[in-house]
C-alpha positions in Angstrom: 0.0 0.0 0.0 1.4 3.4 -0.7 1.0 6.3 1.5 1.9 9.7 1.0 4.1 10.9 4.2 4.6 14.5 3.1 4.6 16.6 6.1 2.2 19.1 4.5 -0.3 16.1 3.8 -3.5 16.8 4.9 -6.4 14.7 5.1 -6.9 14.4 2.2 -6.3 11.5 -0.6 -2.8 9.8 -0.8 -0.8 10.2 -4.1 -2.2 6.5 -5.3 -5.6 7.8 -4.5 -6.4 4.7 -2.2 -6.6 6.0 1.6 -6.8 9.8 2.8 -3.9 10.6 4.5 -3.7 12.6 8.5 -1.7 15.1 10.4 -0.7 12.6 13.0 2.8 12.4 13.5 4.4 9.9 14.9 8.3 10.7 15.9 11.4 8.3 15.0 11.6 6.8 19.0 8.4 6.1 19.0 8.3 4.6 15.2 11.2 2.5 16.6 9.1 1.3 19.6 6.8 0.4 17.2 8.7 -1.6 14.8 9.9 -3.5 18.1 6.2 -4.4 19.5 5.4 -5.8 16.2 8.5 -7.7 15.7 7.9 -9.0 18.9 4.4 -10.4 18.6 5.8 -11.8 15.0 2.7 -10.2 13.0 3.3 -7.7 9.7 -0.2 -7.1 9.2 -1.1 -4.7 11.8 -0.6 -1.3 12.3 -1.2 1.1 14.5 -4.4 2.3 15.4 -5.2 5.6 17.2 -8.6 6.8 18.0 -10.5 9.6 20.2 -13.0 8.1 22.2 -15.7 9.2 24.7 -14.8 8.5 28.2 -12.1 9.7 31.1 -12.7 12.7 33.5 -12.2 15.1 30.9 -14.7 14.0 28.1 -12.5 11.7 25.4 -9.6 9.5 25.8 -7.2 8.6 23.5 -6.9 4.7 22.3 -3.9 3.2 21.0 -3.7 -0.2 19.9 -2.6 -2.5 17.2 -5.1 -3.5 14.4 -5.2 -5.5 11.2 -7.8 -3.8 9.4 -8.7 -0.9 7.2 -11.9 0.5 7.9 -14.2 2.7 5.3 -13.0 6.0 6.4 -9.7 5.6 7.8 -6.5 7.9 7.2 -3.5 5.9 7.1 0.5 7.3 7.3 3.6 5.3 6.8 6.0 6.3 8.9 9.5 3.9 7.5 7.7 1.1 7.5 5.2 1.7 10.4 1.5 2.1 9.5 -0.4 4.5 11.7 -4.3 4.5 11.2 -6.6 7.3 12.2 -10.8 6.8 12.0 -12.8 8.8 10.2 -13.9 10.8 13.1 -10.8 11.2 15.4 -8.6 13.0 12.3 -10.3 16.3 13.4 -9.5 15.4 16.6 -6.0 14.2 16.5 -4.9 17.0 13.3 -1.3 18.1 14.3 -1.0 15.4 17.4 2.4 14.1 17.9 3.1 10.6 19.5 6.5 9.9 21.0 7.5 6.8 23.1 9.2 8.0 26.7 11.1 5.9 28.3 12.8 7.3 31.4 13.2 6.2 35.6 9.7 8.2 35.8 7.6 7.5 32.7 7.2 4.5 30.5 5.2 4.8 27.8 3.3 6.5 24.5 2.7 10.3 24.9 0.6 12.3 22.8 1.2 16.1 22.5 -2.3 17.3 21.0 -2.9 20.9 20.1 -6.0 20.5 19.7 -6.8 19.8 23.8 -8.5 22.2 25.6 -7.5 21.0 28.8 -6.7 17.5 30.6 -7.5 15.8 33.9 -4.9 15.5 36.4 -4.2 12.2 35.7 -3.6 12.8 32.1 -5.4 10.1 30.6 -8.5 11.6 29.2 -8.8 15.5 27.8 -11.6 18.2 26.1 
């Protein structure tokens, strides 16, 4: 499947005209944390799947997961070799997100730096 990965994309059709394409970015570390998950589960099919769901103090939550399929709708980026997918009705919410992969004495884990938050909840997990 070909993507288009030009930073300027928007959501908008991919150069081969098969998938739109989002502003999600996802940074090198956390494309590399990627690439490790999935080498370690053994699987090439899947990809990674972020969504905005309802839920959490704040109103939505994000959702990160791995997932085989392409639904009617979906955005999909390539970043080297690491597919992320965005549904049809996160992109707005998700447009100029970044995900990085922290991995420090303090924090483990996937971040997400979205501009498009209003505000979170103390505990981070959910925002408006």
């Amino acid at each position: 499947m070909s993507t288009a990965t030009n930073e300027n994309s928007t959501a908008t059709t991919s150069e081969s005209g098969e998938l739109p394409v989002h502003e999600v970015n996802l940074t090198d570390v956390a494309a590399g944390k990627v690439r490790s998950l999935l080498e370690q589960e053994g699987r090439t099919d899947l990809r990674l799947r972020v969504a905005v769901q309802p839920g959490g103090c704040s109103g939505l939550i994000y959702q990160l997961y791995f997932d085989e399929r392409i639904l009617d709708g979906d955005a999909v980026r390539d970043y080297d070799g690491v597919e992320v997918v965005v549904d049809k009705m996160s992109v707005p919410y998700l447009s100029g997100a970044s995900i990085d992969f922290e991995d420090t004495i303090s924090k483990q884990g996937f971040t997400i730096d979205n501009p498009n938050a209003g505000g979170s909840c103390a505990c981070g997990d959910s925002f408006h």
